[in-house]
C-alpha positions as CSV (number, residue, x, y, z in Angstrom):
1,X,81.7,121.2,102.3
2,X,84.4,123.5,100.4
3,X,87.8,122.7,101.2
4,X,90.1,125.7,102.3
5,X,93.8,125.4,100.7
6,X,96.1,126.8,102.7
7,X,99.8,127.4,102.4
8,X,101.9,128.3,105.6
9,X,104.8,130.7,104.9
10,X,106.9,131.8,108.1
11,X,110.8,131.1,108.8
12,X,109.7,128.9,111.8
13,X,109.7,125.4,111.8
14,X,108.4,124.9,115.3
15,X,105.7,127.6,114.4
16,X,104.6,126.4,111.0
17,X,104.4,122.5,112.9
18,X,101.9,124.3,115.3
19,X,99.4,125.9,113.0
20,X,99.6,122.8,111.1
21,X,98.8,121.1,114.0
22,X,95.8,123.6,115.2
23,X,94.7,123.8,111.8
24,X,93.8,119.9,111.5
25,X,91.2,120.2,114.1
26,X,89.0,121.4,111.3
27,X,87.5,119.5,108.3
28,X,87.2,122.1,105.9
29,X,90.7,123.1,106.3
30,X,94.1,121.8,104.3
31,X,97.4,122.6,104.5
32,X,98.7,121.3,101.3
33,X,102.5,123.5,101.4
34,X,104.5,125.3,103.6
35,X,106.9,127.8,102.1
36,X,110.2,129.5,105.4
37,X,110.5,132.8,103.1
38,X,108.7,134.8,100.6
39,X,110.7,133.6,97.5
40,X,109.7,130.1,98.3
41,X,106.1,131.3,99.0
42,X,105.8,133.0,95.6
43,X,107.6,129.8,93.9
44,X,104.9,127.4,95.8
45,X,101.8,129.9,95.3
46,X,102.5,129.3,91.0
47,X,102.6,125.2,91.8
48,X,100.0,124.2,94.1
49,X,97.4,127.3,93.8
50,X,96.3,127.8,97.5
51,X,93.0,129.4,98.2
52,X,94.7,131.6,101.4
53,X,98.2,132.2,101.8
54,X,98.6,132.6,105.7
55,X,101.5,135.0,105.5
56,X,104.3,135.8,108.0
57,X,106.0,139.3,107.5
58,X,109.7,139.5,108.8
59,X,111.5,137.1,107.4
60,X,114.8,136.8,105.9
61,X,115.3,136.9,102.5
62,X,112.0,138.7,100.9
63,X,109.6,139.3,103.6
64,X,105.8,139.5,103.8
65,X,105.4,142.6,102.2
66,X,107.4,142.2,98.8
67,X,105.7,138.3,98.9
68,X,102.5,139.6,99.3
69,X,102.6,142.4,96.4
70,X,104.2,139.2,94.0
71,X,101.4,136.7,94.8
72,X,98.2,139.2,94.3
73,X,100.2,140.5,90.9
74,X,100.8,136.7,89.9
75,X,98.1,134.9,91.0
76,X,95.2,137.3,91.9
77,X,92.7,134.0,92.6
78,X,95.1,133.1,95.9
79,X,94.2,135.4,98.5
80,X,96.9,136.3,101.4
81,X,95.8,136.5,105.6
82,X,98.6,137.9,107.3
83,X,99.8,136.1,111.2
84,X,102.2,138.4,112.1
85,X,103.1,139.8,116.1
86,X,103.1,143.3,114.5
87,X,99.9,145.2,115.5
88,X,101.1,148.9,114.4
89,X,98.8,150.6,112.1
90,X,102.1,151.3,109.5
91,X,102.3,147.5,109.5
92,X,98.9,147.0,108.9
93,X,98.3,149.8,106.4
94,X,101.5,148.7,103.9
95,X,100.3,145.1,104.0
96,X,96.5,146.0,103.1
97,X,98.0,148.1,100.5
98,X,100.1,145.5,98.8
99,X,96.5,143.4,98.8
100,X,96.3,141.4,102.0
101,X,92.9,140.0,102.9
102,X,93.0,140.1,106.2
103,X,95.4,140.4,109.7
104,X,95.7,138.6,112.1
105,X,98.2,138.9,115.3
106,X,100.4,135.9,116.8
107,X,98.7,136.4,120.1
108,X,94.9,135.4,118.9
109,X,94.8,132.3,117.7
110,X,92.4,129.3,118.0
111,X,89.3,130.7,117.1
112,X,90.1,134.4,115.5
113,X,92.5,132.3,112.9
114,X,90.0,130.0,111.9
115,X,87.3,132.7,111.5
116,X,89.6,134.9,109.4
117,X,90.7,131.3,107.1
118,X,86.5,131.1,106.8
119,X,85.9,134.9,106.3
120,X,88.5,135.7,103.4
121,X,87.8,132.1,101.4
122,X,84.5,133.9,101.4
123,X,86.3,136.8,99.1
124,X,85.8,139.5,102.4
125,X,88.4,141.0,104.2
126,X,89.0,139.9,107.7
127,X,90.6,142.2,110.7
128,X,91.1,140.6,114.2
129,X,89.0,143.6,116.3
130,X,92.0,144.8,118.2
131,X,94.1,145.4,114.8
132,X,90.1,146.8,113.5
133,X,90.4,149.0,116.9
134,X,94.1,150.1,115.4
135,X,93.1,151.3,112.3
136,X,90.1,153.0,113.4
137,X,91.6,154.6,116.0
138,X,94.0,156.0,113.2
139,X,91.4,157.4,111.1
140,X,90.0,159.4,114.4
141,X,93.4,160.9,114.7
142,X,95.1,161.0,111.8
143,X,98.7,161.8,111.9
144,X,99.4,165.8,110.9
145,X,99.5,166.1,106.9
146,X,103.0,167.1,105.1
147,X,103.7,169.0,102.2
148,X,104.7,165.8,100.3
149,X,102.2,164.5,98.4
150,X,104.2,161.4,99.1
151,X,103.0,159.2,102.4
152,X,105.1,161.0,105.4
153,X,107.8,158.5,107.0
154,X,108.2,157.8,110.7
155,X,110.7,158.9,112.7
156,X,111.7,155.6,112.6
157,X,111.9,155.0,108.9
158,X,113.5,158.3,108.4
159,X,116.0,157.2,110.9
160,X,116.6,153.6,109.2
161,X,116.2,155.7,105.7
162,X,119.6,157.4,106.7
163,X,121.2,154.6,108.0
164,X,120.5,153.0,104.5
165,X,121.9,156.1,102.5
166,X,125.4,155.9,104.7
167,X,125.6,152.7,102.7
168,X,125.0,150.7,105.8
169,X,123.8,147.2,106.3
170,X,120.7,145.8,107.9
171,X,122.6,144.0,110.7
172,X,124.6,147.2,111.1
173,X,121.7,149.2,111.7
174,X,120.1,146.9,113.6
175,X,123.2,147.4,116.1
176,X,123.1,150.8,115.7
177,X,119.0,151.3,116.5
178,X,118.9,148.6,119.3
179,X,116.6,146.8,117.0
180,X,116.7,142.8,115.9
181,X,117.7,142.9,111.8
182,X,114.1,141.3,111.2
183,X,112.8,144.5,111.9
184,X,115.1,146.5,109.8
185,X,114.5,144.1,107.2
186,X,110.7,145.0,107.5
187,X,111.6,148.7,107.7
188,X,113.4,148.5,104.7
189,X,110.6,146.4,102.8
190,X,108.3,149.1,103.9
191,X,110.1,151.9,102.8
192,X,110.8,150.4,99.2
193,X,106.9,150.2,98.9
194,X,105.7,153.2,100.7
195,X,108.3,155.0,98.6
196,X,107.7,153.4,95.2
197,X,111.7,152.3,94.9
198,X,113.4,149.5,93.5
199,X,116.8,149.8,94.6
200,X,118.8,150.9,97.3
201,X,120.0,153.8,94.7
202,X,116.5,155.3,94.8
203,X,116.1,155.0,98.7
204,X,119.9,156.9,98.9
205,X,118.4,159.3,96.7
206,X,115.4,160.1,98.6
207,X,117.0,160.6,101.7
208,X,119.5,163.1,99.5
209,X,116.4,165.0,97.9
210,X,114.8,165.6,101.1
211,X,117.9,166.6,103.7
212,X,117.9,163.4,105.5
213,X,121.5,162.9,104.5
214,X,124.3,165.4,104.0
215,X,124.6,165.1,99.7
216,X,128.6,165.2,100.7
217,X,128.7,162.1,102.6
């Protein structure tokens, strides 16, 4: 029997006790690690060289996104399966794209966790069918096409995109959007991918090249 290594990464100690828990039902699975942010996921990952990283996404600190983009640069034997609550297809997309193996949501766990674990060890890619229903329900409608050969941003990125470029911060625009700062934090994770930036310079000017902020301000 092959041994699945697996190190838990999510900022919740009561959560990361539980899927230990659940995952010790099984022989051929091990929790040898458990890692409350990204940094300290990436840091592990080079140390004990986990099979599956089973990957939260909004976290504080580096989230799932940037964490996930480090570990498949660094160490492209580990393989990540996200467990996130996020089901939305830009979630989804942005973390296949940064080399997840799989997704899997909060809600389905038990059997659909173990199954994904099994499935990506196997070097496949895993999709819990109501995040598969997601994304093929996205490629039957596809959002209208842009005259930016760059990936179009949501109304809500653009809206968190201009909150970024008045030089706000995350818990300010949290207050300002009604939304808690772990999903800003994801937003703006997000946008530094989708838009190839490494800074908050580049995201300010973005939102100046394309009229999202007044080049004034």
């Amino acid at each position: 029997m092959t041994m699945i290594r697996v190190l838990l990464v999510d900022d919740h100690a009561i959560l990361r006790e539980g899927l230990r828990a659940l995952l010790s039902h099984y022989e051929d699975v091990e929790v040898i690690g458990e890692a409350q942010d990204g940094a300290e996921a990436v840091a592990l990952v080079g140390q004990l060289q986990p099979d599956i990283v089973l990957m939260d996404v909004a976290m504080p600190g580096m989230g799932g996104l940037e964490a996930t983009q480090l570990i498949r640069q660094q160490h492209p034997q580990t393989r990540v399966l996200v467990l996130t609550q996020y089901d939305d297809f830009q979630y989804i997309q942005s973390l296949l794209r940064a080399g997840a193996s799989g997704y899997v949501t909060k809600r389905a766990l038990g059997t659909d966790l173990i199954a994904a674990l099994q499935v990506v060890a196997r070097g496949e890619t895993y999709l819990q069918p109501s995040v598969a229903s997601t994304v093929a329900e996205q490629f039957r409608h596809p959002a209208d096409s842009t005259d930016d050969l760059m990936e179009p941003l949501t109304s809500r990125e653009q809206e968190i995109l201009k909150h970024i470029a008045q030089g706000k911060t995350n818990p300010q625009i949290a207050v300002a959007l009604s939304l808690s700062v772990k999903t800003v934090e994801w937003h703006r994770a997000n946008l530094m991918s989708k838009l190839d930036a490494h800074s908050a310079a580049d995201l300010v000017r973005y939102a100046v090249q394309h009229g999202l902020v007044d080049e004034s301000r």
